[in-house]
VEXMARMAR-82368 format. One line per 5 residues: their letters; for each residue x, y, z of N, C-alpha, C, O, CB. Coordinates in pm, whole numbers, always signed. Glycine has a CB too. Layout:
a	X/Y/Z/X/Y/Z/X/Y/Z/X/Y/Z/X/Y/Z; ...;
REM end
This chain:
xxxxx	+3469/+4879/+1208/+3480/+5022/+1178/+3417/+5100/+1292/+3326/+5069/+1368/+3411/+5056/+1043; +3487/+5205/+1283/+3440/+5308/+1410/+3244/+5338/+1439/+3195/+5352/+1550/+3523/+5487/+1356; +3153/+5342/+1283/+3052/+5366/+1288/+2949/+5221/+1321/+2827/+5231/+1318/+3042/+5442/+1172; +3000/+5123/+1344/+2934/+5014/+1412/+2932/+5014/+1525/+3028/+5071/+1578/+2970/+4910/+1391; +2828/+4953/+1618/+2832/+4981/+1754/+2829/+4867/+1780/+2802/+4790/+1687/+2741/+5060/+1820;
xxxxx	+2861/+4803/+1940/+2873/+4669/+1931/+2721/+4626/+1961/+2683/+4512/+1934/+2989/+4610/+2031; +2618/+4738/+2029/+2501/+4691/+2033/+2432/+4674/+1935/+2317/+4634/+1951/+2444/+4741/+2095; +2487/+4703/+1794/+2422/+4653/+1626/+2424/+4503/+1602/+2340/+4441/+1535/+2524/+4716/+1488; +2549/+4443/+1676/+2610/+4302/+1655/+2517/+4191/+1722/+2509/+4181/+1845/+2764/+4294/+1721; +2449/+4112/+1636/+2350/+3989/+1729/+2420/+3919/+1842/+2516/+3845/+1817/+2299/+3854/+1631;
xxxxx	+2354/+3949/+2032/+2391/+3860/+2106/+2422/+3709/+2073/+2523/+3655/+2118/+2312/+3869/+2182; +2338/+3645/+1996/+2355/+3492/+1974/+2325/+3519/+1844/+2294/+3634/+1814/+2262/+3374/+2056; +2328/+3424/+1751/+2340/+3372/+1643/+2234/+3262/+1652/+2225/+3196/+1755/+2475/+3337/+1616; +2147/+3239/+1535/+2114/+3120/+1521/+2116/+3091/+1336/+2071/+3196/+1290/+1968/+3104/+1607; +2137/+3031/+1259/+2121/+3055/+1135/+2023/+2919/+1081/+2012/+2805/+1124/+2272/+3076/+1067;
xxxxx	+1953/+3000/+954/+1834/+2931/+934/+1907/+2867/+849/+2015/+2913/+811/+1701/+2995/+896; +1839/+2705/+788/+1905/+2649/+727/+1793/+2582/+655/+1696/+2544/+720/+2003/+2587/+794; +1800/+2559/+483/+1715/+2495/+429/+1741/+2299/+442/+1857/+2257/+450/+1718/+2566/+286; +1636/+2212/+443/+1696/+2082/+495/+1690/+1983/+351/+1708/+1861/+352/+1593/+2013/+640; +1664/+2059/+238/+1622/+2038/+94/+1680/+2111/+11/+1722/+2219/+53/+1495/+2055/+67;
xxxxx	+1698/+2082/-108/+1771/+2233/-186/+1581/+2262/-294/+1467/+2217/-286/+1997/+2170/-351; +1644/+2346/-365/+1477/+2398/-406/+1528/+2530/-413/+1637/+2583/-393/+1324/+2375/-281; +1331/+2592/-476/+1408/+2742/-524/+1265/+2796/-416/+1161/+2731/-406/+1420/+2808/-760; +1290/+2908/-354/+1221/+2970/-279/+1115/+3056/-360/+1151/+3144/-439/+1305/+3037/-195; +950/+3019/-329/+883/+3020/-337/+767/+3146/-270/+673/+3203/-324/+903/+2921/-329;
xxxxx	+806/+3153/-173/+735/+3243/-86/+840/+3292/+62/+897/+3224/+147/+585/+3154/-41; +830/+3414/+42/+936/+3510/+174/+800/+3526/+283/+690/+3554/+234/+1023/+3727/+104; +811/+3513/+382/+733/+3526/+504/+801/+3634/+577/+730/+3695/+656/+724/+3393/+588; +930/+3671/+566/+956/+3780/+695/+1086/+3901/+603/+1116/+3861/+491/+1049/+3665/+883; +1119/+3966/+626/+1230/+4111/+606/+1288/+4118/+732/+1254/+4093/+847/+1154/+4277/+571;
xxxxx	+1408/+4168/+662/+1567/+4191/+763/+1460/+4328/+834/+1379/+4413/+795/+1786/+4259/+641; +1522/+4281/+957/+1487/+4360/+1086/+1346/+4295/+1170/+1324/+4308/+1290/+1456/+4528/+1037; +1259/+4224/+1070/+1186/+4180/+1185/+1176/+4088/+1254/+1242/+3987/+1227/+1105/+4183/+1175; +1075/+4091/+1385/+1102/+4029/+1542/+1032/+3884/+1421/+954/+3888/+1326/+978/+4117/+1743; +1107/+3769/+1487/+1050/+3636/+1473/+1058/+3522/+1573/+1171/+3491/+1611/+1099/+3588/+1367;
xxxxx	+962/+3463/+1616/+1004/+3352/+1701/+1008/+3233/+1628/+956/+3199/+1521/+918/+3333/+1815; +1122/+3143/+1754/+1168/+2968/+1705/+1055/+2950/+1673/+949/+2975/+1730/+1227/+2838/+1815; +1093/+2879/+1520/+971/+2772/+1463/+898/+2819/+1339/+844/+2752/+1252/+848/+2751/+1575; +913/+2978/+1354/+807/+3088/+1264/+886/+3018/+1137/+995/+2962/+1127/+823/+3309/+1289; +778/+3048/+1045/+838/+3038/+873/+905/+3155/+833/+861/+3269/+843/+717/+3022/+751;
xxxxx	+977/+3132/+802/+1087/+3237/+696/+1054/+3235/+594/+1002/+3341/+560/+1231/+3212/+671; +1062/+3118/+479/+1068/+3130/+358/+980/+2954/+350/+955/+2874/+440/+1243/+3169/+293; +951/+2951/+177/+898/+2844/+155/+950/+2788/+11/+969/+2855/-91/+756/+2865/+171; +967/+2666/+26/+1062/+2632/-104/+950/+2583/-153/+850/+2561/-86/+1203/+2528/-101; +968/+2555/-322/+858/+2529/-450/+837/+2400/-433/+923/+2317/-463/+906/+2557/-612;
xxxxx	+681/+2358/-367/+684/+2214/-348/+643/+2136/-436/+642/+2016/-406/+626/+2177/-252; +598/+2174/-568/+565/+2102/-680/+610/+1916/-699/+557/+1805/-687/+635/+2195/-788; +748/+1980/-736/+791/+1834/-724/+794/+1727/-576/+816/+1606/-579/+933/+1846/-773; +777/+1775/-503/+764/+1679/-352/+589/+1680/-355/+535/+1586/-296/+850/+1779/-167; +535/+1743/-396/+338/+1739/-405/+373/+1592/-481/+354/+1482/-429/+212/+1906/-538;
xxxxx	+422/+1614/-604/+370/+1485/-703/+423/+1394/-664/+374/+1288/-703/+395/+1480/-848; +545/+1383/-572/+672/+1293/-494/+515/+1163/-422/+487/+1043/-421/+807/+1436/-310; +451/+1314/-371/+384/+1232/-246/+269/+1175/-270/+215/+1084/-207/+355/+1308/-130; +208/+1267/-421/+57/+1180/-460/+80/+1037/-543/-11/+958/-565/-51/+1287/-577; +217/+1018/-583/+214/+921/-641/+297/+801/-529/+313/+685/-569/+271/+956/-782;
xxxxx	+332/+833/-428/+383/+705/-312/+207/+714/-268/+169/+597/-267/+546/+759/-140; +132/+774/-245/+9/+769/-181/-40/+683/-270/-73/+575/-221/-70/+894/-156; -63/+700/-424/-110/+605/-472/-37/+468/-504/-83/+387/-585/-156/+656/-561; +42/+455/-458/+122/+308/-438/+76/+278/-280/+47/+160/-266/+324/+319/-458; +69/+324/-210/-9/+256/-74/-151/+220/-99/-198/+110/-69/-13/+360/+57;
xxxxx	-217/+314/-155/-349/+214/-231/-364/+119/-298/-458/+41/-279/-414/+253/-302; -234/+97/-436/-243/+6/-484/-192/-121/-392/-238/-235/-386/-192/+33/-594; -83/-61/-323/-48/-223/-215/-114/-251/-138/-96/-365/-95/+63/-244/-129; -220/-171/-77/-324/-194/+24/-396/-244/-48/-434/-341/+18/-384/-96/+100; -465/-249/-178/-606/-313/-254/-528/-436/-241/-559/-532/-171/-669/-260/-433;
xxxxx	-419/-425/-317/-390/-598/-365/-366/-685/-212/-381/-806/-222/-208/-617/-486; -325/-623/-55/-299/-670/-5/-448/-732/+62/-431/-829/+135/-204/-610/+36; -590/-686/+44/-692/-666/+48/-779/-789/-15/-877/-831/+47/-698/-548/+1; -740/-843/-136/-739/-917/-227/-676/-1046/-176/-722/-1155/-210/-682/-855/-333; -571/-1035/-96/-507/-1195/-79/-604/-1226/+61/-639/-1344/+71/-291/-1207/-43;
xxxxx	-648/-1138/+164/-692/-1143/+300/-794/-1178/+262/-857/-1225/+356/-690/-1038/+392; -885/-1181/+108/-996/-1216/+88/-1009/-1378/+47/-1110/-1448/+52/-1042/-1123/-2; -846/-1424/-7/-853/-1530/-35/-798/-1542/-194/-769/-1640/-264/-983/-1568/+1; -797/-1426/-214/-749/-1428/-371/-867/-1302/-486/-932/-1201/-459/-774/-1637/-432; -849/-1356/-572/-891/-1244/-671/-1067/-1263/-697/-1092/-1372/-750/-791/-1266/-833;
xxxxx	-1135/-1215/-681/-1289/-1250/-683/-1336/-1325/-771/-1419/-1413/-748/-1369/-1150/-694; -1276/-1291/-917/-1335/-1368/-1048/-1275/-1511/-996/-1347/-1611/-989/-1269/-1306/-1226; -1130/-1511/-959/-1072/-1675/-923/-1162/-1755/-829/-1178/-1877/-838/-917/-1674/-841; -1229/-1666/-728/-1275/-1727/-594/-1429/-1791/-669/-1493/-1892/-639/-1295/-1586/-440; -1451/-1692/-772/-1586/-1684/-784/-1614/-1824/-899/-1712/-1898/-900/-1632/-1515/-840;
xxxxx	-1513/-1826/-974/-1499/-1943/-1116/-1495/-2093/-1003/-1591/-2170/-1007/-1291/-1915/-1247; -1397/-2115/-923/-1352/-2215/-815/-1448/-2234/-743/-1461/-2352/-713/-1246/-2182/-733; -1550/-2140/-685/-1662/-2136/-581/-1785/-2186/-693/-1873/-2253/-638/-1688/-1959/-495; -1804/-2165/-837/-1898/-2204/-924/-1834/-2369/-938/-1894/-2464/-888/-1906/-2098/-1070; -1732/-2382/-996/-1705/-2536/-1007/-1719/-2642/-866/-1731/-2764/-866/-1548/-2545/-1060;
xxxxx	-1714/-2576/-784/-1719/-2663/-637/-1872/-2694/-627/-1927/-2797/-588/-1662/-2564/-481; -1944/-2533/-690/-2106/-2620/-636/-2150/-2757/-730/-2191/-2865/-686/-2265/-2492/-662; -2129/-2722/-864/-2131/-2792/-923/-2132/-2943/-915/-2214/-3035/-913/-2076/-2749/-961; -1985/-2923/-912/-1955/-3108/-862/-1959/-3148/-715/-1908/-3249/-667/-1789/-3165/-902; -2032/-3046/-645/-2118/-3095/-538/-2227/-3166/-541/-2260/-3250/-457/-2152/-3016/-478;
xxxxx	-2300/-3126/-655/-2435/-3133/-629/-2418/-3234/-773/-2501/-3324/-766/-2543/-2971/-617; -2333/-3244/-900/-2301/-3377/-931/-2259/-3478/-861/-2313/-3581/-903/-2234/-3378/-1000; -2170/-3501/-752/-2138/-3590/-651/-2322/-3676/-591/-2370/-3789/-583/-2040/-3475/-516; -2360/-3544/-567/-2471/-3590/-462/-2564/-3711/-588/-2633/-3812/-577/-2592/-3412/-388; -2521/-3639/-683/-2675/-3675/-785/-2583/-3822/-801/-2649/-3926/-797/-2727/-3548/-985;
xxxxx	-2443/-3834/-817/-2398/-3959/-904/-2369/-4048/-736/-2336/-4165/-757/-2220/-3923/-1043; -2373/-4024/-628/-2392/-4122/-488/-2589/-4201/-506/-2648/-4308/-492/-2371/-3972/-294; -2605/-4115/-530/-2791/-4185/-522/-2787/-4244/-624/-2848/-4351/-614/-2942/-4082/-528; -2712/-4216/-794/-2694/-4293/-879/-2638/-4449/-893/-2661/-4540/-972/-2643/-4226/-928; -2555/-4435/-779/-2468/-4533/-660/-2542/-4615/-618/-2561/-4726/-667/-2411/-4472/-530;
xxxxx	-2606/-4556/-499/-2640/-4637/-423/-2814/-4735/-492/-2846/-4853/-475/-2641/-4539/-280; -2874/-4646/-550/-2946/-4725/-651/-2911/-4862/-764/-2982/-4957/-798/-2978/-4627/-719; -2802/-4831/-796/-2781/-4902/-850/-2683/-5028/-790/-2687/-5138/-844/-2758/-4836/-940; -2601/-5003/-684/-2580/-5118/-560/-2731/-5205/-533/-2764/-5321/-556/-2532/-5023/-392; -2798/-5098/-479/-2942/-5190/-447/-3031/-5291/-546/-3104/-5386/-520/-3047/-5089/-411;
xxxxx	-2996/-5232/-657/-3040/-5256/-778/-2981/-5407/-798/-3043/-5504/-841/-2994/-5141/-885; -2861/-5403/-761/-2747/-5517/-780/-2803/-5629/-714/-2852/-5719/-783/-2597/-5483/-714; -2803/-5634/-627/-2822/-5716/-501/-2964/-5770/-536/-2996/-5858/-456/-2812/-5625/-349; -3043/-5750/-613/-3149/-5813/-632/-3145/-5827/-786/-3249/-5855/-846/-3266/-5747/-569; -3045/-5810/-842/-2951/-5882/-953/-3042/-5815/-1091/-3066/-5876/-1195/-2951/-6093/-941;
xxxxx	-3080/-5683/-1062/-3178/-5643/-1149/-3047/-5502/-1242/-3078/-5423/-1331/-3352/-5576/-1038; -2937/-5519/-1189/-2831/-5427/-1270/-2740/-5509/-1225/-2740/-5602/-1144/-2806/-5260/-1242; -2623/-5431/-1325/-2488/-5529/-1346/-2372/-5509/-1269/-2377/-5417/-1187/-2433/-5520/-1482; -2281/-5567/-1277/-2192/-5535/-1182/-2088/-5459/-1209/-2010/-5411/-1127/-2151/-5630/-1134; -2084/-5442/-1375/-2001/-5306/-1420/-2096/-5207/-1410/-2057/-5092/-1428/-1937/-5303/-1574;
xxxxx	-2247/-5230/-1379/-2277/-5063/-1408/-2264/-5027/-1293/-2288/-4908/-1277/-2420/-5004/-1468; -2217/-5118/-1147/-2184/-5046/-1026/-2087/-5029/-1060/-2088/-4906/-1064/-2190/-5088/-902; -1961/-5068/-1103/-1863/-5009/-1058/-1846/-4884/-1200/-1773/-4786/-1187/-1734/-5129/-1021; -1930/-4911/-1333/-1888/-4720/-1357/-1985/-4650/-1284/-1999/-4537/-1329/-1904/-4645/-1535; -2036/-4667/-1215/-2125/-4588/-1108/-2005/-4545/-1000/-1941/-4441/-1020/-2263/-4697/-1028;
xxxxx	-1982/-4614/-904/-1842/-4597/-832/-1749/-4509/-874/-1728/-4404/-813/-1773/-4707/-832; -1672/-4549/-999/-1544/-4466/-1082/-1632/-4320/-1085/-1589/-4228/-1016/-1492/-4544/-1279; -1719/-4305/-1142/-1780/-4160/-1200/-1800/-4093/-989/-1786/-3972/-974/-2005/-4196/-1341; -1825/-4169/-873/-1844/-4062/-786/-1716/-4082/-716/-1714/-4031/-604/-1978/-4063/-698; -1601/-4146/-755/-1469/-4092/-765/-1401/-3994/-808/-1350/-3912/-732/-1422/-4145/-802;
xxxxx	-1392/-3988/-933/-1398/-3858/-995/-1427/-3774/-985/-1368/-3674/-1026/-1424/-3842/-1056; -1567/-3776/-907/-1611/-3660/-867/-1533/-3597/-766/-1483/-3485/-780/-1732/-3672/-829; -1519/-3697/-624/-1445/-3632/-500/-1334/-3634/-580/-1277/-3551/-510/-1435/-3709/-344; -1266/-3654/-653/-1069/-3616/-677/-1106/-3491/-741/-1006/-3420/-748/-942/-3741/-807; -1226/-3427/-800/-1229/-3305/-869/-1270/-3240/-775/-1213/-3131/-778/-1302/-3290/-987;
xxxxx	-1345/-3246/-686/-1349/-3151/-561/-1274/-3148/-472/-1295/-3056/-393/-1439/-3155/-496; -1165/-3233/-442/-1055/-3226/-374/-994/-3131/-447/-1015/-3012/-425/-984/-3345/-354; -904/-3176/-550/-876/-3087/-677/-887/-2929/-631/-798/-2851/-595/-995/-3123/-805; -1009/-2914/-643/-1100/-2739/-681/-1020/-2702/-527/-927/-2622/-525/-1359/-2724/-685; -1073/-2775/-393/-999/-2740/-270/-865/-2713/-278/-838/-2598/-244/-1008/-2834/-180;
xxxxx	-755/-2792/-316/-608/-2766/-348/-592/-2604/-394/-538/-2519/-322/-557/-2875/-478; -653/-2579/-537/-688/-2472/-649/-724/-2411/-517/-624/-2366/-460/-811/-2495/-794; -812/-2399/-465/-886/-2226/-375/-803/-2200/-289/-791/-2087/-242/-1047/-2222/-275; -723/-2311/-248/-609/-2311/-84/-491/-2244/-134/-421/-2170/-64/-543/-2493/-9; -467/-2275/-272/-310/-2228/-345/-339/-2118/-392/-233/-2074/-437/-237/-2316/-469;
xxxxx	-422/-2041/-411/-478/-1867/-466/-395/-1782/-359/-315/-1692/-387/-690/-1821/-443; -419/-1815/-263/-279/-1749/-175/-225/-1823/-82/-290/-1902/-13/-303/-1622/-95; -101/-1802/-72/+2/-1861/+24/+9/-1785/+105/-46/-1675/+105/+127/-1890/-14; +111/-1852/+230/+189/-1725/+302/+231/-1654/+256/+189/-1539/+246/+273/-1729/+367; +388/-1728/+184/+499/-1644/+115/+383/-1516/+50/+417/-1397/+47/+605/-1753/-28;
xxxxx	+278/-1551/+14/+217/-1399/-81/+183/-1328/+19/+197/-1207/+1/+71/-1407/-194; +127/-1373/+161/+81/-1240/+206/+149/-1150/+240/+135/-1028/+235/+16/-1241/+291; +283/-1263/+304/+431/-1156/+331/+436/-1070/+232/+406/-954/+258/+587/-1227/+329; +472/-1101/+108/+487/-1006/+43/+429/-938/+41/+484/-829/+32/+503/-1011/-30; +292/-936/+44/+166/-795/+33/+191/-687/+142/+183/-564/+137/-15/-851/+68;
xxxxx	+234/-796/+268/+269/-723/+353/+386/-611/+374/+379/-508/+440/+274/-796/+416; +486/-658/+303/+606/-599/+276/+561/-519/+175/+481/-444/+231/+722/-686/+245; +564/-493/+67/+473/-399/-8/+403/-277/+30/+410/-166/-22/+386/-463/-43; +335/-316/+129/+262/-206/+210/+351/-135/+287/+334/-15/+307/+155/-256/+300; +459/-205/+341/+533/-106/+427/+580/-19/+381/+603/+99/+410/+619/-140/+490;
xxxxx	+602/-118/+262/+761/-27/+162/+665/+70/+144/+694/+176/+199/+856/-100/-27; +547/+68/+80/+468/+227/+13/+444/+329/+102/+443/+450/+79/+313/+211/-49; +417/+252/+240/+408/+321/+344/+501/+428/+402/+470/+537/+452/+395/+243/+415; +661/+356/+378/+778/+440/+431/+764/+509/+284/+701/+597/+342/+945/+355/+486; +763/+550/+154/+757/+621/+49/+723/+717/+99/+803/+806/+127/+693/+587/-48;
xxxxx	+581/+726/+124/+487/+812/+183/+518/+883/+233/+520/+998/+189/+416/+783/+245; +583/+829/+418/+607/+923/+497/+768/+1028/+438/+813/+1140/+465/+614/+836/+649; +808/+917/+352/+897/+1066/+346/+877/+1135/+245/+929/+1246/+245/+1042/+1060/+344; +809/+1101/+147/+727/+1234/+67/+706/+1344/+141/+740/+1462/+130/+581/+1205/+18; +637/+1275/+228/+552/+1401/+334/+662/+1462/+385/+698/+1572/+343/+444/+1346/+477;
xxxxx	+734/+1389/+490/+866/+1469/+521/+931/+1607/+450/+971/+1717/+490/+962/+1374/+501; +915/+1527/+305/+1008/+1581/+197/+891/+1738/+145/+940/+1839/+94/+1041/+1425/+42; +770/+1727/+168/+654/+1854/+165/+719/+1931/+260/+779/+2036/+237/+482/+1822/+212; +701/+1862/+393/+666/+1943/+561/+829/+2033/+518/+832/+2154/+495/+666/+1790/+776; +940/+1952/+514/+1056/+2042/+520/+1082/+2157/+408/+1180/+2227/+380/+1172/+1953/+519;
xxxxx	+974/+2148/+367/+1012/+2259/+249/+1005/+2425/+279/+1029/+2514/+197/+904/+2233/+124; +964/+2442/+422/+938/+2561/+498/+1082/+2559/+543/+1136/+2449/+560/+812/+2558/+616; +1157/+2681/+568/+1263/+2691/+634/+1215/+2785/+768/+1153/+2891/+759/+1377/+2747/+537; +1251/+2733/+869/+1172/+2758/+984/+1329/+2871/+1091/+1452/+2864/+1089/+1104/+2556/+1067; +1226/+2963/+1168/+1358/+3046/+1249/+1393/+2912/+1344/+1331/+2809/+1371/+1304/+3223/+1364;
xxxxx	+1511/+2963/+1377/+1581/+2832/+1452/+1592/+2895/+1601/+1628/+2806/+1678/+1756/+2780/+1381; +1577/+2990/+1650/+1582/+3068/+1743/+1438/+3183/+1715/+1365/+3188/+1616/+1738/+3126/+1741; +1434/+3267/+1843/+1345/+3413/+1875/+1449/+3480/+1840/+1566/+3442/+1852/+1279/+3458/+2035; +1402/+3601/+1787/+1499/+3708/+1809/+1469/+3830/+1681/+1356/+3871/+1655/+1665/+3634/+1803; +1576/+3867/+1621/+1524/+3942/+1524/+1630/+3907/+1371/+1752/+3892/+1375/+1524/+4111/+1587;
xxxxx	+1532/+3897/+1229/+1654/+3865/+1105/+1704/+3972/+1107/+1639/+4076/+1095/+1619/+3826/+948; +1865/+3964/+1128/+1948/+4052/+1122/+2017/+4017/+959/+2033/+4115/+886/+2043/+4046/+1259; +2050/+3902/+912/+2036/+3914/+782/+1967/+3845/+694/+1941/+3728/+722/+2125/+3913/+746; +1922/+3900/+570/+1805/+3848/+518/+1830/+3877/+377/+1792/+3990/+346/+1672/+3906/+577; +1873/+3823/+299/+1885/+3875/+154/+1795/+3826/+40/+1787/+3894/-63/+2015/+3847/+109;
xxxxx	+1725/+3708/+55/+1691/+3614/-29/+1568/+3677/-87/+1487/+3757/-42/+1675/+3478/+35; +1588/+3588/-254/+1440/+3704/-296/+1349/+3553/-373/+1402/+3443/-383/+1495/+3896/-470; +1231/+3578/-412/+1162/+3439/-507/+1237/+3441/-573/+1305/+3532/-621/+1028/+3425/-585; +1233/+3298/-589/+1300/+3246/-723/+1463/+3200/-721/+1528/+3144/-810/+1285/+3370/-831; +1513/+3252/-565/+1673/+3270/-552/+1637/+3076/-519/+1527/+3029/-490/+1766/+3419/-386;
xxxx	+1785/+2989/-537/+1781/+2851/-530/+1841/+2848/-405/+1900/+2953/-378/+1846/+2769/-643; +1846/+2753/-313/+1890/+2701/-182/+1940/+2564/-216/+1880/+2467/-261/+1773/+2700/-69; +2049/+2578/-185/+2130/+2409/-135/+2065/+2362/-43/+2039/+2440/+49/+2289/+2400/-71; +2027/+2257/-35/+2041/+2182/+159/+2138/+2217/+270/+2130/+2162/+380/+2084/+2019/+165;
REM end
């Protein structure tokens, strides 16, 4: 129309674009004013991407504790029940070898019998196959295959995370260019597509 001038018409164009859909939250600027690339325009309702991100955060804690837990060797009460039975029939071993060897010596000057060496013998057998045993038990509390997984776990919570965050940070719709909003209509509360 005759009452437009062409110096009304924007040299370049840049148009802002939301990278999320959401309902706008907070207006930062009005048609006509100067803004530079990068400035905030508007801010979409981050509620749901807040809770997106406190609850992948708390899945990286939980996969980090448990992954925390295998690097220790396993679960404390397990380490700790396995680490009590080992002293144990350590220090039964020790007591039923002197029980042993006393009673070998004992033998040999024919003052004990020759079954009470050998249930002397059998009993500090038993002993080492139960502390072998307990060793097997503390070695099998974690495997590889588990740490991988702990490991994998962590990543996975890890990549959650970062795009929670992503999914926060983009909730600003940012000018895409300097220059000035030539149009600007949007009010709180109006919804945005991606």
């Amino acid at each position: 129309s005759s009452d437009v001038c062409s110096s009304d018409l924007p040299i370049e164009w840049g148009t802002a674009r939301a990278e999320r859909p959401g309902v706008v939250q907070k207006i930062y600027i009005h048609r006509g004013q100067q803004v530079k690339a990068g400035a905030p325009l508007v801010a979409l309702d981050t509620r749901q991407a807040a809770a997106d991100l406190a609850g992948a955060a708390a899945r990286v804690h939980e996969a980090q504790a448990a992954q925390q837990v295998l690097s220790q060797g396993g679960r404390t009460v397990d380490t700790a029940d396995i680490d009590a039975s080992l002293s144990r029939a350590h220090l039964d071993l020790a007591t039923a070898q002197r029980e042993l060897d006393t009673l070998t010596r004992l033998q040999a000057r024919q003052a004990a019998t020759r079954k009470e060496v050998q249930d002397a013998q059998e009993h500090v057998n038993q002993l080492q196959l139960q502390i072998q045993s307990l060793d097997r038990r503390r070695a099998a509390l974690v495997s590889q295959p588990d740490r991988a997984a702990a490991d994998a776990r962590v990543r996975e919570a890890e990549a959650s995370e970062a795009a929670a965050q992503s999914n926060v940070a983009i909730a600003v719709v940012r000018a895409p260019v300097s220059g000035t909003a030539y149009q600007f209509d949007l009010q709180i509360g109006a919804f945005l597509q991606a």
